[in-house]
PyMOL CGO cylinders between C-alpha atoms (Angstrom):
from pymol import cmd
from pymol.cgo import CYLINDER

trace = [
    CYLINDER, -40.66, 37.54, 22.21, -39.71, 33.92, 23.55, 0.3, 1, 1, 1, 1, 1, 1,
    CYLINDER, -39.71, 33.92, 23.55, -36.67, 33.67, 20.97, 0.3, 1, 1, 1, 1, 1, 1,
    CYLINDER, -36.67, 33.67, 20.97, -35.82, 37.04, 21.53, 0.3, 1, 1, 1, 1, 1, 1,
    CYLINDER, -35.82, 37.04, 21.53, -35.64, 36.60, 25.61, 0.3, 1, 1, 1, 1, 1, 1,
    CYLINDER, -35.64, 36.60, 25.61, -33.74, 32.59, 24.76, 0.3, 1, 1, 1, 1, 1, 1,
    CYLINDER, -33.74, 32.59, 24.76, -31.21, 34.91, 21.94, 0.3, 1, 1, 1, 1, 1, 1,
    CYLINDER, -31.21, 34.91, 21.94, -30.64, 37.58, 24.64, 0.3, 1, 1, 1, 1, 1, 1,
    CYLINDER, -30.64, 37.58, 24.64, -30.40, 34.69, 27.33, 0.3, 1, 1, 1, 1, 1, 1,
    CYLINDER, -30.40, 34.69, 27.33, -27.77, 32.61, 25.17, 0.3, 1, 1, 1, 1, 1, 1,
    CYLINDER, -27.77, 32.61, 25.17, -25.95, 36.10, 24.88, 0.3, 1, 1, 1, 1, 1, 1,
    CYLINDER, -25.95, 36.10, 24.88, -25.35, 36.50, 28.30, 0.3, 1, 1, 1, 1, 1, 1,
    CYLINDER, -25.35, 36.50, 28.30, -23.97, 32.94, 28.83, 0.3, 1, 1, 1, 1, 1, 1,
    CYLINDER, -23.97, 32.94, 28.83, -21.42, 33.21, 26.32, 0.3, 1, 1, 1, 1, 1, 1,
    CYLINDER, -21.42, 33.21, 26.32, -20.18, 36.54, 27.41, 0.3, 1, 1, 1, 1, 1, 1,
    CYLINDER, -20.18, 36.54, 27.41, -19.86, 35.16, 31.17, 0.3, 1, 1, 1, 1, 1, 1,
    CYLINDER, -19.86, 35.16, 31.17, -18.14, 32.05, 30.39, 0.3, 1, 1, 1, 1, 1, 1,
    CYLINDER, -18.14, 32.05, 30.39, -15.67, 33.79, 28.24, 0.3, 1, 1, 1, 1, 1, 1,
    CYLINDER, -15.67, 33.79, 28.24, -13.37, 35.34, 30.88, 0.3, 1, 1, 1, 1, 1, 1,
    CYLINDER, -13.37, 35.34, 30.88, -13.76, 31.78, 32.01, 0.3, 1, 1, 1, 1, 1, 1,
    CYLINDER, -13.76, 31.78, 32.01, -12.32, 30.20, 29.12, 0.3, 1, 1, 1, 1, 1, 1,
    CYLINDER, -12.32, 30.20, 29.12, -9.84, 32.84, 28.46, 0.3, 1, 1, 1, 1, 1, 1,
    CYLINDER, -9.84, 32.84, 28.46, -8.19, 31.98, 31.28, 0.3, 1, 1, 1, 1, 1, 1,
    CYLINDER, -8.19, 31.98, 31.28, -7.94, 28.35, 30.83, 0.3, 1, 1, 1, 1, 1, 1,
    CYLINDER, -7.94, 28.35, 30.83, -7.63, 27.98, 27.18, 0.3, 1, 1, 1, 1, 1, 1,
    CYLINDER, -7.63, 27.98, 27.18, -3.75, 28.25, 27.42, 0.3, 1, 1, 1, 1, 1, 1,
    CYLINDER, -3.75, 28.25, 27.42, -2.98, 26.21, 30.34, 0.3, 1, 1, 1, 1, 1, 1,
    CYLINDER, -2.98, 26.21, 30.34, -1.54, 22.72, 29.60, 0.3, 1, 1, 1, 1, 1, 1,
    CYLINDER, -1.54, 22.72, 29.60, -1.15, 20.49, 32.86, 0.3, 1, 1, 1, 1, 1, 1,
    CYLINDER, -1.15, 20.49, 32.86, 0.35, 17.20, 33.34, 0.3, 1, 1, 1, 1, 1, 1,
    CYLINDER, 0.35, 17.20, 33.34, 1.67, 15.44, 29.86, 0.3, 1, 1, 1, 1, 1, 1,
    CYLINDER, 1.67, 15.44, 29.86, 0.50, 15.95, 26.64, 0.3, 1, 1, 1, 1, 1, 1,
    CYLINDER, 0.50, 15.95, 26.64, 1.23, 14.84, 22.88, 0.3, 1, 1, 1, 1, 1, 1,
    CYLINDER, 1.23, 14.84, 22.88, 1.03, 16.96, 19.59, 0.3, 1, 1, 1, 1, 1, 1,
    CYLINDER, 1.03, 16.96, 19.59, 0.77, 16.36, 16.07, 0.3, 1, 1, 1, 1, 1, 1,
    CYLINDER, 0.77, 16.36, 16.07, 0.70, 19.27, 13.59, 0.3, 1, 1, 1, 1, 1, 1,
    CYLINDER, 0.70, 19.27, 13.59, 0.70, 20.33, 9.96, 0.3, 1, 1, 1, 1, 1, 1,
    CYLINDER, 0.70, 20.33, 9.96, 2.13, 24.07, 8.63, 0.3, 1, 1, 1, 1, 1, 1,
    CYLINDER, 2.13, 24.07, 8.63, 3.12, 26.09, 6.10, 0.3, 1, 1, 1, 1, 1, 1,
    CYLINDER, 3.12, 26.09, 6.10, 6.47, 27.72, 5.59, 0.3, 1, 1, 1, 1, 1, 1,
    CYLINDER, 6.47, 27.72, 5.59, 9.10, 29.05, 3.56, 0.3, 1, 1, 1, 1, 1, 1,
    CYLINDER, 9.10, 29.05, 3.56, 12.58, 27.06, 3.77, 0.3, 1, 1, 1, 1, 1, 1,
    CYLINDER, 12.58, 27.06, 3.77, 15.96, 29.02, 2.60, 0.3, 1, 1, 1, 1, 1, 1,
    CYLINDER, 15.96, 29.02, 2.60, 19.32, 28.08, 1.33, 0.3, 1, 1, 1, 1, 1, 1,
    CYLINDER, 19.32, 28.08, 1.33, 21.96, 31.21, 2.11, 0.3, 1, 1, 1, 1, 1, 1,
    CYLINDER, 21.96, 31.21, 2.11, 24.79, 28.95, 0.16, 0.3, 1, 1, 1, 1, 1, 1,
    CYLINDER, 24.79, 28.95, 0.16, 22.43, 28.16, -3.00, 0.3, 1, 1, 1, 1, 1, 1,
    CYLINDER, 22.43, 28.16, -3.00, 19.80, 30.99, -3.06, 0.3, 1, 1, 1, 1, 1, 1,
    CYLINDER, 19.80, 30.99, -3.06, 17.39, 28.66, -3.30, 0.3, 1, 1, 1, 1, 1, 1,
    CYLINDER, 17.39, 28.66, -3.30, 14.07, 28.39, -1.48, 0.3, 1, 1, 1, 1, 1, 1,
    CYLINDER, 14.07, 28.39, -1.48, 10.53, 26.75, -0.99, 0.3, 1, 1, 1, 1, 1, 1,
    CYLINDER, 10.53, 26.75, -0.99, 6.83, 27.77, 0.22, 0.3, 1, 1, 1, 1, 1, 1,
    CYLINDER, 6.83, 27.77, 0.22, 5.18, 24.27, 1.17, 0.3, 1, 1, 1, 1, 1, 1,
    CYLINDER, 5.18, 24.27, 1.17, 3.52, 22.04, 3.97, 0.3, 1, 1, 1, 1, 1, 1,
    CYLINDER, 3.52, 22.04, 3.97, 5.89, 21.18, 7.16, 0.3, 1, 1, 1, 1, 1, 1,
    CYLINDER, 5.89, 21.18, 7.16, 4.66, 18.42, 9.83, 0.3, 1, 1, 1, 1, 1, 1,
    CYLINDER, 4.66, 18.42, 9.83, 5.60, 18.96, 13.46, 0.3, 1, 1, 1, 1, 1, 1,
    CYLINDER, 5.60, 18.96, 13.46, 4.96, 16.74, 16.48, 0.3, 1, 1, 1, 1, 1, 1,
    CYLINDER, 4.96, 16.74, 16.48, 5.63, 17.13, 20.25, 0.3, 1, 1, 1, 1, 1, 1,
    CYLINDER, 5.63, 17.13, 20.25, 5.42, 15.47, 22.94, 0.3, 1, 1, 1, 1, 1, 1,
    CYLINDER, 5.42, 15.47, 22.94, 6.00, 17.53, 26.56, 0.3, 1, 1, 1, 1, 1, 1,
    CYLINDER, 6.00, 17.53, 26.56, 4.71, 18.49, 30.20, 0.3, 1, 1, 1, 1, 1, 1,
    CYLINDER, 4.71, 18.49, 30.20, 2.62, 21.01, 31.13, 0.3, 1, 1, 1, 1, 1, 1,
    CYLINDER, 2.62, 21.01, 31.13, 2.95, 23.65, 34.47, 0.3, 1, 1, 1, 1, 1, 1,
    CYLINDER, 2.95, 23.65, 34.47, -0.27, 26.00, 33.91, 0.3, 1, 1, 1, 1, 1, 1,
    CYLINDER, -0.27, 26.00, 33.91, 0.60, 28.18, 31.76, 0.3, 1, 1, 1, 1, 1, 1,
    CYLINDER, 0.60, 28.18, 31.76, 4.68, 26.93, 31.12, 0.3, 1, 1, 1, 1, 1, 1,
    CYLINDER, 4.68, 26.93, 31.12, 5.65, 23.89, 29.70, 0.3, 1, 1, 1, 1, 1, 1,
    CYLINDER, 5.65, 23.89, 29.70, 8.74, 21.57, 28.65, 0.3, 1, 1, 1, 1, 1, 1,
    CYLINDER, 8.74, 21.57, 28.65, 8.96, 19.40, 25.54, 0.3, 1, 1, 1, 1, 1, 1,
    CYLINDER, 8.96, 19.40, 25.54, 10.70, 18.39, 23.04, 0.3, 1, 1, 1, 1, 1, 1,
    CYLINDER, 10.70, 18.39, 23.04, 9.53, 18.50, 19.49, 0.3, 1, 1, 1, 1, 1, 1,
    CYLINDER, 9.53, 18.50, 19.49, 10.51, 16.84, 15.99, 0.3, 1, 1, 1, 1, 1, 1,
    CYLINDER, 10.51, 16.84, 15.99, 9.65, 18.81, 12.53, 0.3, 1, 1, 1, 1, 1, 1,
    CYLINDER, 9.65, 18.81, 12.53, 10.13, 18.29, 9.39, 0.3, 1, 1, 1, 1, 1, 1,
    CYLINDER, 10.13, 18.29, 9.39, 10.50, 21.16, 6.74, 0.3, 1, 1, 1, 1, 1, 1,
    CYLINDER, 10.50, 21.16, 6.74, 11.04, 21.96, 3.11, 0.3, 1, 1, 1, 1, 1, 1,
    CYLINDER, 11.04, 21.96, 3.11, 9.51, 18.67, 1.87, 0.3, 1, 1, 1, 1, 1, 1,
    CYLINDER, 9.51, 18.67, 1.87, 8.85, 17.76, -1.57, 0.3, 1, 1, 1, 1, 1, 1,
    CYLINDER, 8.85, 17.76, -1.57, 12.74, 17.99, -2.70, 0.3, 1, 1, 1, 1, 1, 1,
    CYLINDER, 12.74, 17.99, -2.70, 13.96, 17.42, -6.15, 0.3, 1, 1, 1, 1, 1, 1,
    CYLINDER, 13.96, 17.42, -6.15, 16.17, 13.98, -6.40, 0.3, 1, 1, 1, 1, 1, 1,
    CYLINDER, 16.17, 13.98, -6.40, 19.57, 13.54, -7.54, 0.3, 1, 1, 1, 1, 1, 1,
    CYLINDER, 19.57, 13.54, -7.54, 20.08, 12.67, -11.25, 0.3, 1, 1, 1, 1, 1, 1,
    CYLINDER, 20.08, 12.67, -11.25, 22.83, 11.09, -13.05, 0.3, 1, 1, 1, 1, 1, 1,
    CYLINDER, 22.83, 11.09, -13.05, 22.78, 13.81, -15.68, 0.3, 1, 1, 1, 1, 1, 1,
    CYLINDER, 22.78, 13.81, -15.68, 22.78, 16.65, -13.70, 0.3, 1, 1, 1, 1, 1, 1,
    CYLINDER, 22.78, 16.65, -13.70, 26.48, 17.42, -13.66, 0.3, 1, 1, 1, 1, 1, 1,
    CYLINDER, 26.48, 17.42, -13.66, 28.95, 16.49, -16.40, 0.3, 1, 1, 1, 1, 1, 1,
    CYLINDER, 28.95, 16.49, -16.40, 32.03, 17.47, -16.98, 0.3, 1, 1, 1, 1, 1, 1,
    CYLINDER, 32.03, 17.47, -16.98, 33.34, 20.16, -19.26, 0.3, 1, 1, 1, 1, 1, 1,
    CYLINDER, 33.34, 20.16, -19.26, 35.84, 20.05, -21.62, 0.3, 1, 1, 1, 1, 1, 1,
    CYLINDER, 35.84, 20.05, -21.62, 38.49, 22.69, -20.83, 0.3, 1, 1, 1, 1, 1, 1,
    CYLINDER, 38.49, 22.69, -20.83, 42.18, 22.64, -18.80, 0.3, 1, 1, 1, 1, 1, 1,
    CYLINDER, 42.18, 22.64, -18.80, 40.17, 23.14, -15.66, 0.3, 1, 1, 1, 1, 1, 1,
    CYLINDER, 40.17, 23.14, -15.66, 38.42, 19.86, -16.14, 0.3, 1, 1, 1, 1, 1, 1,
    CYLINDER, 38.42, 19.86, -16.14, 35.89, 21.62, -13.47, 0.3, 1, 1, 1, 1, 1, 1,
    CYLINDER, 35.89, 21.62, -13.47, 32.10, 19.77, -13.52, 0.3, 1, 1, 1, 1, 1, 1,
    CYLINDER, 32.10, 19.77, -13.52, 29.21, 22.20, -14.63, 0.3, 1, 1, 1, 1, 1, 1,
    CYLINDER, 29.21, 22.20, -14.63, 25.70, 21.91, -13.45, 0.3, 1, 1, 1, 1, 1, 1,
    CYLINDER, 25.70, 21.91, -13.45, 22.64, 20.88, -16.19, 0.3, 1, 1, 1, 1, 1, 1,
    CYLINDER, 22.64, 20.88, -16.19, 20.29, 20.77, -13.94, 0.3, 1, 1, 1, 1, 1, 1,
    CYLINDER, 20.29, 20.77, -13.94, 20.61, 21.73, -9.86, 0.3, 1, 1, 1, 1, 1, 1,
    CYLINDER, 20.61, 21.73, -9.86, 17.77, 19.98, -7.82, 0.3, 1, 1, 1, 1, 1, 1,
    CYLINDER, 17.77, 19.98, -7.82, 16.21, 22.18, -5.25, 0.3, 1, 1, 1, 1, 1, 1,
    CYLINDER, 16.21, 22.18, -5.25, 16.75, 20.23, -2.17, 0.3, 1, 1, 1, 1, 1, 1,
    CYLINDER, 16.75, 20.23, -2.17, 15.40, 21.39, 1.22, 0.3, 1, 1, 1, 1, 1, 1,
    CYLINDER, 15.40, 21.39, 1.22, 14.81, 19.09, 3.32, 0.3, 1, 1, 1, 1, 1, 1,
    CYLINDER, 14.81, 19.09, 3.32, 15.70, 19.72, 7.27, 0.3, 1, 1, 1, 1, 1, 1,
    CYLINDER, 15.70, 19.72, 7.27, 13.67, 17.90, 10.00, 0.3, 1, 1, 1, 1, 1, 1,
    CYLINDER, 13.67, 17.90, 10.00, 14.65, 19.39, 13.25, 0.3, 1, 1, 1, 1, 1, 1,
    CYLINDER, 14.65, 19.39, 13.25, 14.68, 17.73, 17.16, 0.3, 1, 1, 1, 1, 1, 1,
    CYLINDER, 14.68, 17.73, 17.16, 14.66, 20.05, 19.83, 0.3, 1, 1, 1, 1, 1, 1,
    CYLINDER, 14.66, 20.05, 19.83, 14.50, 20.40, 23.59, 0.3, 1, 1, 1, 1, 1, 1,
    CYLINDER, 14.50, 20.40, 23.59, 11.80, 23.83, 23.96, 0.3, 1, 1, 1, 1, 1, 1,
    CYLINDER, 11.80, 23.83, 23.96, 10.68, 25.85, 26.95, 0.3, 1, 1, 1, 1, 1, 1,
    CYLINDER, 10.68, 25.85, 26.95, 7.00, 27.08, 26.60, 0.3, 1, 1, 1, 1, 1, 1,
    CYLINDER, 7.00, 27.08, 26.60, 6.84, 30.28, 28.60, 0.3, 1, 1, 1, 1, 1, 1,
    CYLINDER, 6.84, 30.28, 28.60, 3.45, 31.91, 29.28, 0.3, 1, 1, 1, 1, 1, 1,
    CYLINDER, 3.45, 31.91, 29.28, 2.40, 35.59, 28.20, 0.3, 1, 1, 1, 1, 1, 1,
    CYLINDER, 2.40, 35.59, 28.20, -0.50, 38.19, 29.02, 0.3, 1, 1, 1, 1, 1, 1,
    CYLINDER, -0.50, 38.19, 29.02, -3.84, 37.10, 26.55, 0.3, 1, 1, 1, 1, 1, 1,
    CYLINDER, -3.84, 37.10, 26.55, -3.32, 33.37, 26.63, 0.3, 1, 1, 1, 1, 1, 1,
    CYLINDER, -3.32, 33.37, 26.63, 0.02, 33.93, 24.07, 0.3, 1, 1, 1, 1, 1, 1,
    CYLINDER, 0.02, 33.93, 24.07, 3.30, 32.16, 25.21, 0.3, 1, 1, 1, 1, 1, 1,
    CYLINDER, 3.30, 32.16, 25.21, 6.93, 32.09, 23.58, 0.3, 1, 1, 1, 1, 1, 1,
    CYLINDER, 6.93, 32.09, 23.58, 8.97, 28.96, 23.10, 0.3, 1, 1, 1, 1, 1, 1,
    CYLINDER, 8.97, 28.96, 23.10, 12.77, 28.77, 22.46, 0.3, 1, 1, 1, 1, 1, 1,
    CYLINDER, 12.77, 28.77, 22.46, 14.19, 25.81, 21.51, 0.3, 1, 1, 1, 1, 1, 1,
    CYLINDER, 14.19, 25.81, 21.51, 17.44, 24.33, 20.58, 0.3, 1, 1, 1, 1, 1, 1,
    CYLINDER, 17.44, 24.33, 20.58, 18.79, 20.92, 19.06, 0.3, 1, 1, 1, 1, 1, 1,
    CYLINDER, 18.79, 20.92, 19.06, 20.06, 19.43, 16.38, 0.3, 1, 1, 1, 1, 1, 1,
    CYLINDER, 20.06, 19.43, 16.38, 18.86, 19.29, 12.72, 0.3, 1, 1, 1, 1, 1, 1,
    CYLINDER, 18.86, 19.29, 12.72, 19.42, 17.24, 9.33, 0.3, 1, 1, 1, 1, 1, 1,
    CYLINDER, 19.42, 17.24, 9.33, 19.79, 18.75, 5.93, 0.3, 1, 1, 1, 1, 1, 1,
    CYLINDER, 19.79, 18.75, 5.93, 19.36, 16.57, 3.16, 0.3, 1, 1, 1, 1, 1, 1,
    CYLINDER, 19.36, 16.57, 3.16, 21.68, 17.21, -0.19, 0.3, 1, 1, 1, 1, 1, 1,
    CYLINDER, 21.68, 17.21, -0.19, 22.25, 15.53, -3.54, 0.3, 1, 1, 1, 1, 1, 1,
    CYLINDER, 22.25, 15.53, -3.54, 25.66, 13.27, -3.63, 0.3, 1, 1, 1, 1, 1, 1,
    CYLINDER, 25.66, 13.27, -3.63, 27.75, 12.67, -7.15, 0.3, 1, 1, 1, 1, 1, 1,
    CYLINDER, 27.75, 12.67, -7.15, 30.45, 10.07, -7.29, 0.3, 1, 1, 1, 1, 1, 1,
    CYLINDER, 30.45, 10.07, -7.29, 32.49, 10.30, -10.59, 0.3, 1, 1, 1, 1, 1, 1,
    CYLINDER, 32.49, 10.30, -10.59, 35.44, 7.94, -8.88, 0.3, 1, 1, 1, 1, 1, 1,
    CYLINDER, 35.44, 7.94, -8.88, 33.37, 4.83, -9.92, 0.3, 1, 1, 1, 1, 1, 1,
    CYLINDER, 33.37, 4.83, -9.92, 33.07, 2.72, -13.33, 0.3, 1, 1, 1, 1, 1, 1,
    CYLINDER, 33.07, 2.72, -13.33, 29.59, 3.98, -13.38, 0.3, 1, 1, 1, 1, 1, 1,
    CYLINDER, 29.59, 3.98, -13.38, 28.50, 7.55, -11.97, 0.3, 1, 1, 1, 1, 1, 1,
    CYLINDER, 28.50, 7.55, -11.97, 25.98, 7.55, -9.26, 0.3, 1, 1, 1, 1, 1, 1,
    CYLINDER, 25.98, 7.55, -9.26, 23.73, 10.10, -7.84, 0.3, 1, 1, 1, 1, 1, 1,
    CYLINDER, 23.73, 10.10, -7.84, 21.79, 9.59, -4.67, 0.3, 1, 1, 1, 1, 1, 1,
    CYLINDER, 21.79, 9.59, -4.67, 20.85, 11.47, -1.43, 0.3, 1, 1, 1, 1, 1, 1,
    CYLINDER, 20.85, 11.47, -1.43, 21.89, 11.78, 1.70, 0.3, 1, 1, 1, 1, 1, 1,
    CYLINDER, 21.89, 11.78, 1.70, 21.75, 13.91, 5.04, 0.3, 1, 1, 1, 1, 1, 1,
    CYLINDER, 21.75, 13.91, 5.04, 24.26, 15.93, 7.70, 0.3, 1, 1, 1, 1, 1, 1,
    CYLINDER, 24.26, 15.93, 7.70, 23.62, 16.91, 11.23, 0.3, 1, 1, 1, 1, 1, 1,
    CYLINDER, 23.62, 16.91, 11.23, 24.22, 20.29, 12.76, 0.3, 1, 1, 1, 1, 1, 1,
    CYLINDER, 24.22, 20.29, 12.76, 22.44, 22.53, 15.30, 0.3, 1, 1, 1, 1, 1, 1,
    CYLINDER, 22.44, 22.53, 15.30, 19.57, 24.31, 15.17, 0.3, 1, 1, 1, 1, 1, 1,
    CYLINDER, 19.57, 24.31, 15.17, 17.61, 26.86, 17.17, 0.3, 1, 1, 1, 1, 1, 1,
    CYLINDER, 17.61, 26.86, 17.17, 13.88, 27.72, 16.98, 0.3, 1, 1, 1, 1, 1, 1,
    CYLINDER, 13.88, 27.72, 16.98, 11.85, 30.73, 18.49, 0.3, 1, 1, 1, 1, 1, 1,
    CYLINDER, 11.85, 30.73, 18.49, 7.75, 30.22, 18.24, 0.3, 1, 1, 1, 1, 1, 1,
    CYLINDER, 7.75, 30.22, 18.24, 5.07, 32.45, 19.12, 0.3, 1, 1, 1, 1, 1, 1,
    CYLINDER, 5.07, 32.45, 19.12, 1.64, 30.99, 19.27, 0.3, 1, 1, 1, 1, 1, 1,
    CYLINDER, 1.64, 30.99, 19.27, -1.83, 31.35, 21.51, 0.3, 1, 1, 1, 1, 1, 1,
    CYLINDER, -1.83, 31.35, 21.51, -3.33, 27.95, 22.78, 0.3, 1, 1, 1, 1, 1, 1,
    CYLINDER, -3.33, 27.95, 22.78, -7.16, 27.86, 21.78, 0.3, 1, 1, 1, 1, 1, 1,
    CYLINDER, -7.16, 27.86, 21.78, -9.35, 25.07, 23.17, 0.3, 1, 1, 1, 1, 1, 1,
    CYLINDER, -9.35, 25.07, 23.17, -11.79, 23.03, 21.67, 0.3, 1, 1, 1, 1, 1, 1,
    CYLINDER, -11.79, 23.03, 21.67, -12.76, 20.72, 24.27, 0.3, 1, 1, 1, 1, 1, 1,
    CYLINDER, -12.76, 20.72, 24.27, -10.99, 20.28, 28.25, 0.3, 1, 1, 1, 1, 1, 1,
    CYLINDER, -10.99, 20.28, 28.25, -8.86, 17.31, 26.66, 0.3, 1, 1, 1, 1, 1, 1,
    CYLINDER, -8.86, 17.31, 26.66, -8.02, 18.65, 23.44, 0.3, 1, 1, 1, 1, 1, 1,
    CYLINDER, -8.02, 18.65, 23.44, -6.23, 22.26, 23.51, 0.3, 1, 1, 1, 1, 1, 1,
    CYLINDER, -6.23, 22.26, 23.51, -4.99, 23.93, 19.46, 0.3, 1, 1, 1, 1, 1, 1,
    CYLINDER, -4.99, 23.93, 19.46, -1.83, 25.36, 19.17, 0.3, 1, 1, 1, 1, 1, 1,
    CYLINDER, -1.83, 25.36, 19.17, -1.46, 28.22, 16.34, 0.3, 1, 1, 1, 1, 1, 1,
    CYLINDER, -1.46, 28.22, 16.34, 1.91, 29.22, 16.49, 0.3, 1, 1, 1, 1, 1, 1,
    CYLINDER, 1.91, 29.22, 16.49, 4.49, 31.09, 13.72, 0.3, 1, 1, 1, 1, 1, 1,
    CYLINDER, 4.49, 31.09, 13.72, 8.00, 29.74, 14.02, 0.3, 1, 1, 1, 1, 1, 1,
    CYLINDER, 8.00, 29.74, 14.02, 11.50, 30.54, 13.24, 0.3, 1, 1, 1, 1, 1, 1,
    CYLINDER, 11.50, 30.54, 13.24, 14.04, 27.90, 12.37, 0.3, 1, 1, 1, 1, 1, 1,
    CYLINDER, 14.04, 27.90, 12.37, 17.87, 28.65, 11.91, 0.3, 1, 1, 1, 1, 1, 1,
    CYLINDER, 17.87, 28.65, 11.91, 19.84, 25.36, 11.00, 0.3, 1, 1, 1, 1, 1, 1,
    CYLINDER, 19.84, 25.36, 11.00, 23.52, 25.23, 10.43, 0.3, 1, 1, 1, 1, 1, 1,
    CYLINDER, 23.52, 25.23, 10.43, 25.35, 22.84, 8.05, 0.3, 1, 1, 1, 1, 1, 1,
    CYLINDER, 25.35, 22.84, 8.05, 28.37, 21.32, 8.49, 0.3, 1, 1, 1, 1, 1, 1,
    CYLINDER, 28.37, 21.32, 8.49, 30.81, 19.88, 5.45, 0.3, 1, 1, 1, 1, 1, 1,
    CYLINDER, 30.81, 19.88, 5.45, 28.22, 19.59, 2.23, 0.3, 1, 1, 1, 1, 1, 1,
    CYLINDER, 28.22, 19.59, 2.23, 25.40, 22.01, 3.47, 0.3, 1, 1, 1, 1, 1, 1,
    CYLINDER, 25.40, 22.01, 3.47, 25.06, 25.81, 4.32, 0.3, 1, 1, 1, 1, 1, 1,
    CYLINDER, 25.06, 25.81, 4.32, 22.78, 27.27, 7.03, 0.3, 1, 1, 1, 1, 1, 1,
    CYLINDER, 22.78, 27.27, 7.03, 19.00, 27.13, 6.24, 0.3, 1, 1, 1, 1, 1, 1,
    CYLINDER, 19.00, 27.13, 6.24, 15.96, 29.30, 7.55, 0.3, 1, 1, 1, 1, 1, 1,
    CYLINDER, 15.96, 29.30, 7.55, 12.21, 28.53, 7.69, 0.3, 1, 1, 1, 1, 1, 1,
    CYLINDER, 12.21, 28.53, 7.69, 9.63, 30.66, 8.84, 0.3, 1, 1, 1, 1, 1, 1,
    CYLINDER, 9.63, 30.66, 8.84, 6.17, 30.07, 9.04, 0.3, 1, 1, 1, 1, 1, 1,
    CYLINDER, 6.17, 30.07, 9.04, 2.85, 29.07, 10.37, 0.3, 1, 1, 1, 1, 1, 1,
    CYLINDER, 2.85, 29.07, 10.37, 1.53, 25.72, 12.17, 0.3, 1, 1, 1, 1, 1, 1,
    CYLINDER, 1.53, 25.72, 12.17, -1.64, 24.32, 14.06, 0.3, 1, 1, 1, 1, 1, 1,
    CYLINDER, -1.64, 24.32, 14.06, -1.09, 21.70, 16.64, 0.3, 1, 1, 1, 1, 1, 1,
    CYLINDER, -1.09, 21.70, 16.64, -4.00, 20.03, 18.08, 0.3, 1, 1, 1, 1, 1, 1,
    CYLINDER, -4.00, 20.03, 18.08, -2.81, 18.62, 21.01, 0.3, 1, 1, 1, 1, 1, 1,
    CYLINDER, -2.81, 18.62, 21.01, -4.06, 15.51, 23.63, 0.3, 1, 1, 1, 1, 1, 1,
    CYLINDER, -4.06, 15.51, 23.63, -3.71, 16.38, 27.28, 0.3, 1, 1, 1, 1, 1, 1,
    CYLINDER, -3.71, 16.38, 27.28, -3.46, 13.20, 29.63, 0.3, 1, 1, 1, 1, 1, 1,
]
cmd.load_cgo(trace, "trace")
């Protein structure tokens, strides 16, 4: 009867301090720092090419309550394929046009962007974001005695639109799970790219 009246007793406390937490679980105040790991898909329009893998995100930002301003750094689509000497060569025809052997899958973005964390009703919040962002691609140079491959990167911008709830596993410590939407635009060598996906942040409040 003792454990049943200590059971009904621990019951009670939880279901009080809820409404307590609840309401405090999504507030960040004063600075804070985030560091992150996700899953997502990353998209090519230009190549039709794509990737499900791990993304890394960290932040760093202010908090109002419930609003905040930060800026945060990702990086997406990793594990590309590298550049190889043999993965164009040239075919022999009048159009003297180069023809692919093998096309590495390269995906790469990492993103920096300036974001406005806006509170909702239940502890959720939406962030936009905007910025700039750096695709990686594969670079062949036939014009040489010797034909290179290597890799290298482009800026353009980017926009980002998250939706997430803050949980809290201690006053200092606060978890953001959050799906995001990145568009990034290239610019001479790259097309625009997409990733959607999931992330958990666990964050340290100052």
């Amino acid at each position: 009867m003792t454990r049943l009246r200590i059971a009904a007793a621990l019951a009670a406390v939880v279901a009080l301090a809820a409404p307590a937490r609840a309401q405090v679980a999504g507030e960040l105040r004063g600075p804070f720092v985030g560091l992150g790991v996700g899953v997502e898909n990353v998209q090519d329009q230009n190549l039709d090419q794509h990737r499900v893998g791990v993304m890394l995100h960290a932040r760093a930002g202010w908090g109002f309550g419930r609003n905040a301003v930060m800026l945060e750094g990702a990086w997406h689509g990793i594990g590309d394929d590298q550049a190889r000497v043999g993965d164009i060569v040239w075919v022999s025809d009048p159009s003297g046009d180069p023809a692919w052997v093998r096309r590495p899958k390269v995906l790469q973005t990492m993103s920096l962007l300036a974001s406005v964390q806006v509170g909702l009703p239940g502890d959720f919040y939406v962030r936009p974001g905007a910025g700039l962002a750096w695709h990686s691609f594969p670079v062949y140079r036939f014009d040489v005695d010797v034909q290179t491959a290597e890799m290298s990167e482009e800026a353009g911008p980017a926009a980002q639109l998250a939706l997430g709830r803050t949980l809290r596993l201690s006053r200092r410590v606060p978890v953001a799970v959050e799906a995001i939407g990145l568009w990034s635009g290239g610019e001479d060598s790259t097309g625009p790219r997409w990733a959607a996906g999931v992330q958990v942040v666990p964050m340290l409040r100052f």
